[in-house]
Backbone as CSV, one residue per row, in Angstrom:
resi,resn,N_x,N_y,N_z,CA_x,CA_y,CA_z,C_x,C_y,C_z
1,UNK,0.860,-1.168,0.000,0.000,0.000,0.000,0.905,1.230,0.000
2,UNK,1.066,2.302,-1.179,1.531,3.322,-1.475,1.416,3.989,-0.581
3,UNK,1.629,5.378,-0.196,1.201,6.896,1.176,-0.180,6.918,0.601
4,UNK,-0.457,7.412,0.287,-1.718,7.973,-0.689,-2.849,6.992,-0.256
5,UNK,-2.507,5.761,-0.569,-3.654,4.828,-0.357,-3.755,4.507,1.325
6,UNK,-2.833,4.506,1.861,-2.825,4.343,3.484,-3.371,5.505,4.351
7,UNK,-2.789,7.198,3.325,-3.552,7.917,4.172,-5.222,7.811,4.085
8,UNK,-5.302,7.392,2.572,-7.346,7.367,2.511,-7.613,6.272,3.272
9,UNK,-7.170,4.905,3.691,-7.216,4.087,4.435,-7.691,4.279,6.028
10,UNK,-6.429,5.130,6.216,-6.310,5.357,7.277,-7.391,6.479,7.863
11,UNK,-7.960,7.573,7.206,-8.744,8.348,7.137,-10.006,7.494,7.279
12,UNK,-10.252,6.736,6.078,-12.155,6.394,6.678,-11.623,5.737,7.921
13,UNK,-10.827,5.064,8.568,-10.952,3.752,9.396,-11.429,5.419,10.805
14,UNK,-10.602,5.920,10.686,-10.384,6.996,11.354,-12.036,7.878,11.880
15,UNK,-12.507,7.606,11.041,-13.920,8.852,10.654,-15.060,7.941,10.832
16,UNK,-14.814,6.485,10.435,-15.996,5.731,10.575,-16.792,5.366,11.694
17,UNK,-18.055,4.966,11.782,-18.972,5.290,12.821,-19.083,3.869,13.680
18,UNK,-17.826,2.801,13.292,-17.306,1.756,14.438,-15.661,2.672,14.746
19,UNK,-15.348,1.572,15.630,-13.982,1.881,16.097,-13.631,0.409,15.593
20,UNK,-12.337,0.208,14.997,-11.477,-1.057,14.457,-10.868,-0.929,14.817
21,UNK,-10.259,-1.849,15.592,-8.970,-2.331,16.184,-7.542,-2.447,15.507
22,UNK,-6.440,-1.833,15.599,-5.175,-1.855,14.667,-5.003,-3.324,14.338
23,UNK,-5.727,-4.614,15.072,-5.083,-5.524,14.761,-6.254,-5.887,14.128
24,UNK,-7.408,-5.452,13.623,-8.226,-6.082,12.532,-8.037,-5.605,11.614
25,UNK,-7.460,-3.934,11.195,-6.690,-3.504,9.798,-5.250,-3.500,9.443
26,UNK,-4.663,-3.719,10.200,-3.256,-3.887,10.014,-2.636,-4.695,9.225
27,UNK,-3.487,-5.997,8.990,-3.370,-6.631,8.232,-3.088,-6.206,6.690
28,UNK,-4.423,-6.101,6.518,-4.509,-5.480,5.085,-3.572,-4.380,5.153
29,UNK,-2.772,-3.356,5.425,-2.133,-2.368,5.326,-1.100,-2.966,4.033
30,UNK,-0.441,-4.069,4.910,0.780,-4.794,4.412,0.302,-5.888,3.166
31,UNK,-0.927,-6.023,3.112,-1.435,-6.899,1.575,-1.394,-8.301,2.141
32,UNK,-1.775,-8.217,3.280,-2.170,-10.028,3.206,-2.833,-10.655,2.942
33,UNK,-2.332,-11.993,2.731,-4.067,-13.155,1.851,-5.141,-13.139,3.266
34,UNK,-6.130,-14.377,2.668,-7.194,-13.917,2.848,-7.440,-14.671,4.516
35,UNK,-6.331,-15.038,4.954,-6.332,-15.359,6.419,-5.679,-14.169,7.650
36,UNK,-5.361,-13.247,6.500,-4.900,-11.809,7.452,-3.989,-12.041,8.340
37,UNK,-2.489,-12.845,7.619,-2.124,-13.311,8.374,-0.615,-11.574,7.873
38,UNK,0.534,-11.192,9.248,1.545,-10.543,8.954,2.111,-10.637,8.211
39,UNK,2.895,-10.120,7.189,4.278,-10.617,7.022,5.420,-10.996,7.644
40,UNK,6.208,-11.485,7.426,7.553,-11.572,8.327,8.163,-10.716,7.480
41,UNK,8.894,-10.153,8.760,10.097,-9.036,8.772,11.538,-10.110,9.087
42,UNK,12.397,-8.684,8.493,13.549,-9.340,8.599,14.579,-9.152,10.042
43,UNK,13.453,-8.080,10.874,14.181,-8.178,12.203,12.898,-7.409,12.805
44,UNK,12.700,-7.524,14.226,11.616,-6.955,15.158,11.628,-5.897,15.111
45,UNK,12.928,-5.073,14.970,12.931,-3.941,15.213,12.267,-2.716,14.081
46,UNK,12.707,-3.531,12.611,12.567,-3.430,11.406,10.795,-2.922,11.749
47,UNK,10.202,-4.187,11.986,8.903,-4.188,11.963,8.095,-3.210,13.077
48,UNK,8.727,-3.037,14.402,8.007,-2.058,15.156,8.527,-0.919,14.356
49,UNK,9.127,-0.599,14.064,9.333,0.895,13.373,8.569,1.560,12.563
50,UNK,7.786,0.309,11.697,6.711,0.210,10.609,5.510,0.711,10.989
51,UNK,5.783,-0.402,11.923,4.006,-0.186,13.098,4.015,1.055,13.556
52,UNK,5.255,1.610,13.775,5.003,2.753,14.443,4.744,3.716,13.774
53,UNK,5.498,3.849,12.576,4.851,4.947,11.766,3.504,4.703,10.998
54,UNK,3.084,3.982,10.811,1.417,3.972,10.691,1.237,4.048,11.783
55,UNK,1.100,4.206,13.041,0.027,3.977,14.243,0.268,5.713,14.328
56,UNK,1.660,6.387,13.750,1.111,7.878,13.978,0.221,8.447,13.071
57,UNK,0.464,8.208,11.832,-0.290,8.198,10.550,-1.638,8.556,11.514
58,UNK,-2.246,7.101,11.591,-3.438,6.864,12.392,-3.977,7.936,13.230
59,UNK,-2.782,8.059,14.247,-3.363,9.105,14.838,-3.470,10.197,14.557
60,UNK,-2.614,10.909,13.173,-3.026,12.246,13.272,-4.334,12.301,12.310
61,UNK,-4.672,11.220,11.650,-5.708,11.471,10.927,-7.294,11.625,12.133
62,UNK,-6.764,10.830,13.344,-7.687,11.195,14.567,-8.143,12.383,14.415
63,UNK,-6.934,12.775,15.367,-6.380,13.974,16.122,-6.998,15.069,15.046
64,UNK,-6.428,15.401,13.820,-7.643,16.418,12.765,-9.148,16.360,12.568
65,UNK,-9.771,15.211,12.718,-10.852,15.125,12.171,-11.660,15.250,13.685
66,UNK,-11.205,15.487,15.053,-11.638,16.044,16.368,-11.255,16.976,16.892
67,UNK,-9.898,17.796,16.249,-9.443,19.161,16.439,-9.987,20.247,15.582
68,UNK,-10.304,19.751,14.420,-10.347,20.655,13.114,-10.244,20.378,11.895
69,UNK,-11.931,18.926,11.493,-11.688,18.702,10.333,-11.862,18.932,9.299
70,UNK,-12.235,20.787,9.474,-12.034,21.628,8.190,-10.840,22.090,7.851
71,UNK,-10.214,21.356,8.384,-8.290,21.378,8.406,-7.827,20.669,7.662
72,UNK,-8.235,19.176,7.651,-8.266,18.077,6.807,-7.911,18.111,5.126
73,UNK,-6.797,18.120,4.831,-6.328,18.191,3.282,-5.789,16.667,3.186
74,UNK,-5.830,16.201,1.834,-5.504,14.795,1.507,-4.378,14.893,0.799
75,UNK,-3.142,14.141,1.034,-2.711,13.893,-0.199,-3.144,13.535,-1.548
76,UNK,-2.272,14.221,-2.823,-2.728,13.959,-3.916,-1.582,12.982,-4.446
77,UNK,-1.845,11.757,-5.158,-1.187,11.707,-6.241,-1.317,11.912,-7.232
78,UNK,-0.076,11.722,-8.110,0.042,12.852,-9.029,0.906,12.019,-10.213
79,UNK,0.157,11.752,-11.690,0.446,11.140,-12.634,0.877,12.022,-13.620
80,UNK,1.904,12.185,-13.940,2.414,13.054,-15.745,1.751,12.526,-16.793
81,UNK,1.697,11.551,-16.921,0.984,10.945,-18.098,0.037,11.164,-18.371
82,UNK,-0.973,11.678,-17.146,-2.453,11.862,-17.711,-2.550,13.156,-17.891
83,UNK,-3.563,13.343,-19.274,-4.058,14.832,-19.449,-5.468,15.006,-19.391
84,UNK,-5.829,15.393,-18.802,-7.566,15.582,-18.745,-8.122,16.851,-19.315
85,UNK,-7.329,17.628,-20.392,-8.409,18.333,-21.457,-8.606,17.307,-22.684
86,UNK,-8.268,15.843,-22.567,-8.877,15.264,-24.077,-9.992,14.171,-23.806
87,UNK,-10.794,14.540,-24.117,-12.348,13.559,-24.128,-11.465,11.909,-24.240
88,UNK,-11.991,10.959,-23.410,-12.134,9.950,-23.504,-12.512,8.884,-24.375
């Protein structure tokens, strides 16, 4: 999962009208099959570091959308290739 797709990820999980547990989406973050099982890392440390920077991710997408989520800007990505003045 690219930035882009983790921050929109991370945003609805964030906004939605359950609360999900990091360990029922976490899974999917990293693309696992359909038993949601981790990947293995190549060292613990490797892997809390990971966790950790999504779990801030996470939180600041909180933290805006209960401080000020007319604050709330998304990342864009951003393709050269496409031009959108030519009809389809």
């Amino acid at each position: 999962m690219d930035a882009v797709t983790l921050e929109g990820f991370l945003t609805a999980i964030a906004i939605g009208p359950v609360t999900v547990n990091p360990e029922q989406w976490l899974p999917h973050v990293f693309g696992s099959g359909p038993n949601n099982t981790m990947p293995e890392f190549p060292a613990i440390k490797r892997f809390e570091l990971v966790v950790k920077f999504i779990m801030r991710f996470y939180s600041s997408a909180i933290m805006i959308f209960e401080i000020a989520p007319e604050k709330f800007s998304p990342s864009l990505s951003f393709c050269e290739h496409l031009v959108f003045d030519r009809p389809i």
